[in-house]
N, C-alpha and C positions, 0 to 999 in steps of 0.2 A: 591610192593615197601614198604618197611619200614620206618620209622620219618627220619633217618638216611639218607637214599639214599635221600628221598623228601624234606631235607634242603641242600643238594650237590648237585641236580639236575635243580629241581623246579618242576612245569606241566611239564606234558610230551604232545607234539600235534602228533596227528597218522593225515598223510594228503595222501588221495587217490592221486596217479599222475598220472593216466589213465594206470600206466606200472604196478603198486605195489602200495604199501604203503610206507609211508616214517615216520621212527615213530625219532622226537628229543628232546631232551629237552629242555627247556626255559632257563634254564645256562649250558653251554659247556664250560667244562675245557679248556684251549690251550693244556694244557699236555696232555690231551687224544688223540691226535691225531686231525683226522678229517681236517675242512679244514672255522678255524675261527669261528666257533660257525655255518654253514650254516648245520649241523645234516649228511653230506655226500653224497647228492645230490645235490653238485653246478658245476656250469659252471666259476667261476671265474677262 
């Protein structure tokens, strides 16, 4: 990750879910997609 990406992004958290990993970032665009900043593994 470059200065560039890590002021777009912020920390990135990698979290074991017992299935895989779940790797998201600390700022999630809306425009990215996904589903409200949850990194793609939500239930809402």
């Amino acid at each position: 990750m470059d200065k560039s990406e890590y002021e777009q992004y912020g920390d990135i958290s990698i979290t074991d879910t017992g299935y895989g990993f779940k790797v998201a970032p600390e700022k999630m665009d809306d425009s990215d997609g996904g589903c409200g900043g949850c990194g793609g593994g939500c239930g809402h």
